[in-house]
N, C-alpha and C positions, 0 to 999 in steps of 0.2 A: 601594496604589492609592488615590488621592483623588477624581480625576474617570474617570467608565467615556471608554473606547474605542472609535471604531470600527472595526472590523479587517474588509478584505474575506480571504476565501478564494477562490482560485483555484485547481479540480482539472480536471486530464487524465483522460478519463475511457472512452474508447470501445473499448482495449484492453485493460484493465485495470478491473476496480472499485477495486484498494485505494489507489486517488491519492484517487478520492471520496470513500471510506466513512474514509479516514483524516486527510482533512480537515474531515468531518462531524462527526468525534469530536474533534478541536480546536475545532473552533467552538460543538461543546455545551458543552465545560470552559469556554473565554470567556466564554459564555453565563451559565454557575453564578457568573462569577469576578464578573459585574457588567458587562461592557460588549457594545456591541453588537455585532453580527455579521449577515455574510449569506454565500452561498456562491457561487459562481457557477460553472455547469458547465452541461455537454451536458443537452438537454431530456431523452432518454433514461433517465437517473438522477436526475429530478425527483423522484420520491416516495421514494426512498432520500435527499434534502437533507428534502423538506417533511414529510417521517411523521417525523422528530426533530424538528422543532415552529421548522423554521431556515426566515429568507428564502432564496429560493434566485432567482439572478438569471441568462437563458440566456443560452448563447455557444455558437459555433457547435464542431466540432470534427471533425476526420479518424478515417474510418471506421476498422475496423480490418485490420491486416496481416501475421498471425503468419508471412508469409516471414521479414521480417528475423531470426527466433530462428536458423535455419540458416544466418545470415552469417556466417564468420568471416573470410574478409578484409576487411580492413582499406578498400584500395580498393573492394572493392562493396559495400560497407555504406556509405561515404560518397556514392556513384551512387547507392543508394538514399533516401539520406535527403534527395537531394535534390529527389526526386519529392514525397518526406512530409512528415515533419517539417520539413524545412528550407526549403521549396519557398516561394518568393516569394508565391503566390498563398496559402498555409497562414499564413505568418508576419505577412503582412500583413494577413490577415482576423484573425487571432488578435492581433493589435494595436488592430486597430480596434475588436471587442468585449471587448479590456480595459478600455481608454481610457472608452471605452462605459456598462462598469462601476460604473470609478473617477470616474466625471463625475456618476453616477446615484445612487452611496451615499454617498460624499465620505469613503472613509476616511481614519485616521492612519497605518494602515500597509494593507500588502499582503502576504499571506503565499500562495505558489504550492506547489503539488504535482507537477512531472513537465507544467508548463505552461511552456515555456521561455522566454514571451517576457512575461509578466505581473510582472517584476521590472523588464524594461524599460519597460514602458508605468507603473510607478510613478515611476520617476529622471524621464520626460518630465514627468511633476506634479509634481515637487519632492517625491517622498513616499520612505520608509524602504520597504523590504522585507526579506524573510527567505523563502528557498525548504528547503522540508522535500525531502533526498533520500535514498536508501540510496546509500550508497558502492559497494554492488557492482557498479551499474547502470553505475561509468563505468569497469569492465574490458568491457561490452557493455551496451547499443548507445551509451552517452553518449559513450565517446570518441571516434567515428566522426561521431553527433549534432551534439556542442557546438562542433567546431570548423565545421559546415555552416552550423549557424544562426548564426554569428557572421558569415562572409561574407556572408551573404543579410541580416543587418542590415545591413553596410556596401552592399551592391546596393543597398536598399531607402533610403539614403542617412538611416540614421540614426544622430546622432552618437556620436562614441564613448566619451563622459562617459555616456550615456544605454546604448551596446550594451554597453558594460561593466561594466551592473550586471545582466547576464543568470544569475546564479545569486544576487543580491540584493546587500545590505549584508554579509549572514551566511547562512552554508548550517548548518542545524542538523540532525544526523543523528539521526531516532528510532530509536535502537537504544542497546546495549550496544557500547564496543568490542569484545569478545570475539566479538558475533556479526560486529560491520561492522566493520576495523580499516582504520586510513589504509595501512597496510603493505600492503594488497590492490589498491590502486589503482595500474596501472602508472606508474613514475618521471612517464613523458613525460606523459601525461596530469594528471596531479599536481603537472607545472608550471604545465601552463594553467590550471589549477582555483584554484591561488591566486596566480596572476597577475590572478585577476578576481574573488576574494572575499575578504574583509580576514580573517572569522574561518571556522574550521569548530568544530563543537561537537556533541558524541553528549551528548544532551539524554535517551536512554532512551527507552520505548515509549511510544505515546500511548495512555492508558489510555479506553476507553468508561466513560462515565460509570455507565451500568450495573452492571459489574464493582467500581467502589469499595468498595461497601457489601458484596461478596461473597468471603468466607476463598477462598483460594487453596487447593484441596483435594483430591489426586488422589483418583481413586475406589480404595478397596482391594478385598480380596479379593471374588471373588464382583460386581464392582462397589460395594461399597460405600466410601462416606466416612463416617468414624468423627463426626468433625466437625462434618459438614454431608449430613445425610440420607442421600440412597443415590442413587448412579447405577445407575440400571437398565442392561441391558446394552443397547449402543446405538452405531452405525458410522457417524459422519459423512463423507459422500465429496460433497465439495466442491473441483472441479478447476477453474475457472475458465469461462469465456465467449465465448473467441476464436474457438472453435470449431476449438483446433489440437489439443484433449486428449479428443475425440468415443472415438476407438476407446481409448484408456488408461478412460475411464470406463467402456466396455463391458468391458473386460477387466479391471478391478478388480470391478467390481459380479459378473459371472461365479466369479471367484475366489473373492469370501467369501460367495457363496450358499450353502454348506453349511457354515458357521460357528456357524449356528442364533444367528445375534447380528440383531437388525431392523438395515436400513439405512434411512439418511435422504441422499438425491441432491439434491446443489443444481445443476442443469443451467447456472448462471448468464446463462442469455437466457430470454427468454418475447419472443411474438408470432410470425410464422412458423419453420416448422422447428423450434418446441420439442416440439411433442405428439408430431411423427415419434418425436425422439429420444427421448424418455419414453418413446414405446412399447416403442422397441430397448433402453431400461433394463429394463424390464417383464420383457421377454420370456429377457433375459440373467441377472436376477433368477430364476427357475424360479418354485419354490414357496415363496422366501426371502419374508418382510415386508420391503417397501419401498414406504417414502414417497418420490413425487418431485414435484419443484419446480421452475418455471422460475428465480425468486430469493425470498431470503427479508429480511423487514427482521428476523427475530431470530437471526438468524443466528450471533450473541457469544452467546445464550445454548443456542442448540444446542452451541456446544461448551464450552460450560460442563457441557453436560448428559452430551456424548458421554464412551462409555469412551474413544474411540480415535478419531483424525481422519485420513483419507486424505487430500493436496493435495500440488497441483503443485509448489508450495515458493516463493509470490509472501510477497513480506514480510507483508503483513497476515495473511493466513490461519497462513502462521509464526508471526507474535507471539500471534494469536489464541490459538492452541491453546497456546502456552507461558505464559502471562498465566493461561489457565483448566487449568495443571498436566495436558493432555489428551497421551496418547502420539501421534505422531503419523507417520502411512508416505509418503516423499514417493515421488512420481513426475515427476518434473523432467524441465521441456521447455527452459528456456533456462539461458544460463549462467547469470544470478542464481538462478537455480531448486539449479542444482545444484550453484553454491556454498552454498545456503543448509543443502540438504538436506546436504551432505559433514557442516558445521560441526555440525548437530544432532547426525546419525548418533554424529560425532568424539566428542560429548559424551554420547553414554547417554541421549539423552529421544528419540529416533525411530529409526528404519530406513528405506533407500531399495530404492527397487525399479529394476532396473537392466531398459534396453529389450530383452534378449535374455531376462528371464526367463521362463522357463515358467510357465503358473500355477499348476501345484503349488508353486513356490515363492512365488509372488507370494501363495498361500491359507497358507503358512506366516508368514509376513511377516508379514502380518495377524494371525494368531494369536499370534502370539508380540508383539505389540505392545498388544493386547488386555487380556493380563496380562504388565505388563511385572514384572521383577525388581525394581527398587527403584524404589519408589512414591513415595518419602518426598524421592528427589532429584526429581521432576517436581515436588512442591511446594516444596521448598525452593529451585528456580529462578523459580518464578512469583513465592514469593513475594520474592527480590530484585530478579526484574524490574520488578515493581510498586512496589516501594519506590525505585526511580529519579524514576520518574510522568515522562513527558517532556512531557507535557500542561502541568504546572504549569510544568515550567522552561520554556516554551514562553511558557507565561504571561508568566513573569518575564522574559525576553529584550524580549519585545516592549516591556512597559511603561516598560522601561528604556530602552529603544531610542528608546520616541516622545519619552519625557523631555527623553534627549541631543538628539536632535534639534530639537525645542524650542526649548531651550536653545539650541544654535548657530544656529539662525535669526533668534531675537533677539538676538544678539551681533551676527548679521551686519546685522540692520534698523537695529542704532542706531548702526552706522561711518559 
């Protein structure tokens, strides 16, 4: 790189934390790399952009709606999404505060997270984009999603040089093939997908900048890492924020109360209705040690720290715990969830926990993930996960990208 850049970030953010917190961790790597950056998302996850030390620029966003995870047809998930995501009134306020944005920061490119239309409102400025997705999101809800919002671009009478860049120039998947593989994405859908993005590219996990400087080290026997100090004994149960995994929290937290292992609860909301739910942790908890939280910003290093991670199985909190060598128990609420948790399970670094189980089994699960058998493979995956770094190839995509671009506009200025 010769001269920095400016890159905006745009994250989805209101059903989900890991669109934000994984575009947060892209824009700190930028950050390190020498060029500028700023993020822009829901004011709600304001201090999760400004406590990493990032501009953060608001935009408005749709509340959240954990029905669609129980859609599986096809036809009502697209009815649905036309209420939502798709919805003229959604698409077009989400147009106008990208534009918004991109008018206010002046970047060279545009990188989106699970924000549909912010690849579009970059082609309206003559600008490059790049959208980070997981693959598995277009077996549910994207394939239902992306064909809605492409109509409601043409309704909203926006051209088709311009709707046509609604998954960007290039979709770069942070992952592993192994965990995301193009082979998982149904045919049909797989059409449309590169019918409107010239490249796809699994760029690896995008590493917290935190984690760099930190050996990749399961805890061994007893908790300890030979390594790298000693994990004390310690149970991260972190299930998300939608408020569709309220009783799976109570009933995991019940489960490993007499594990004699502390628990640490990320409720992931704060402001009304967290303290209720804390207290139903509390109380579900017995006389176990438990810490609980509406959200936490160190949240990568709690599971750096945890023996064993309990979650839903949303991609961040997955890589999370696989990046810091942490065993991990899912309890999967959507398909991504439970393709994610299968693929782990498949591979020897977690167990899931199935919705009929009892909690004597769901207290075994735990235990047995705890101190899992081979320790040496949860490190030996973190540490080839990390050795991808999809942060930097993230890096490198982009700068190349504004280069070429460059380039073909002054080819095209001096015809």
């Amino acid at each position: 790189m010769t001269t920095p850049l400016r890159v905006l970030f745009v994250a989805f953010s209101r059903s989900s934390l890991g669109h934000v917190t994984r575009m947060r961790t892209a824009a700190q790597r930028f950050r390190l790399a020498g060029h500028e950056v700023a993020v822009a998302a829901h004011e709600e996850v304001r201090p999760i952009v400004e406590r990493a030390g990032l501009p953060w620029i608001g935009i408005d966003e749709i509340g959240p709606a954990p029905a669609w995870r129980g859609m599986d047809d096809v036809a009502e998930l697209r009815a649905f999404a036309r209420t939502r995501l798709a919805s003229p009134a959604y698409v077009e306020t989400c147009l106008a505060d990208e534009l918004r944005a991109i008018d206010g920061f002046g970047p060279d490119l545009v990188v989106s997270d699970m924000r549909n239309t912010a690849s579009v409102a970059a082609a309206m400025r003559g600008l490059p984009s790049v959208t980070c997705h997981n693959l598995r999101l277009f077996r549910h809800p994207m394939h239902a999603v992306l064909p809605e919002v492409l109509i409601t671009l043409d309704q909203l009478g926006i051209a088709d040089v311009h709707a046509g860049k609604v998954l960007g120039d290039a979709m770069l998947v942070p992952d592993l093939a192994l965990l995301d593989p193009l082979s998982d994405v149904p045919a049909e859908t797989m059409g449309l997908v590169t019918s409107l993005v010239s490249e796809i590219r699994h760029i690896g996990a995008l590493i917290p900048a935190e984690l760099c400087a930190v050996p990749a080290v399961a805890a061994g026997a007893s908790g300890t890492a030979p390594e790298h100090g000693e994990r004390a004994p310690l149970l991260n149960i972190t299930l998300g924020g939608s408020g569709a995994g309220d009783k799976d929290l109570l009933r995991v937290v019940a489960a490993a109360r007499g594990l004699g292992v502390p628990m640490a609860v990320t409720l992931g909301v704060e402001g009304p209705g967290s303290e209720a739910l804390a207290a139903q942790v509390r109380a579900a908890a017995g006389d176990a040690e438990v810490d609980v939280v509406g959200f936490r910003h160190d949240a990568v290093d709690l599971m750096a720290r945890a023996t064993a991670a309990v979650v839903h199985g949303g991609h961040s909190s997955m890589i999370e715990g696989l990046l810091c060598a942490t065993p991990l128990v899912f309890v999967p609420h959507s398909a991504e969830q439970r393709g994610n948790a299968g693929r782990i399970t498949d591979l020897g670094l977690g167990t899931t926990v199935a919705p009929d189980d009892p909690v004597e089994a769901v207290t075994e699960k735990i235990r047995s993930i705890l101190a899992p058998p081979d320790r040496a493979a949860h490190t030996a995956f973190a540490a080839t996960l990390r050795a991808a770094d999809g942060a930097q190839a993230m890096i490198d995509h982009v700068e190349r990208a504004v280069a070429l671009h460059r380039i073909t506009r002054s080819v095209h200025a001096a015809q």
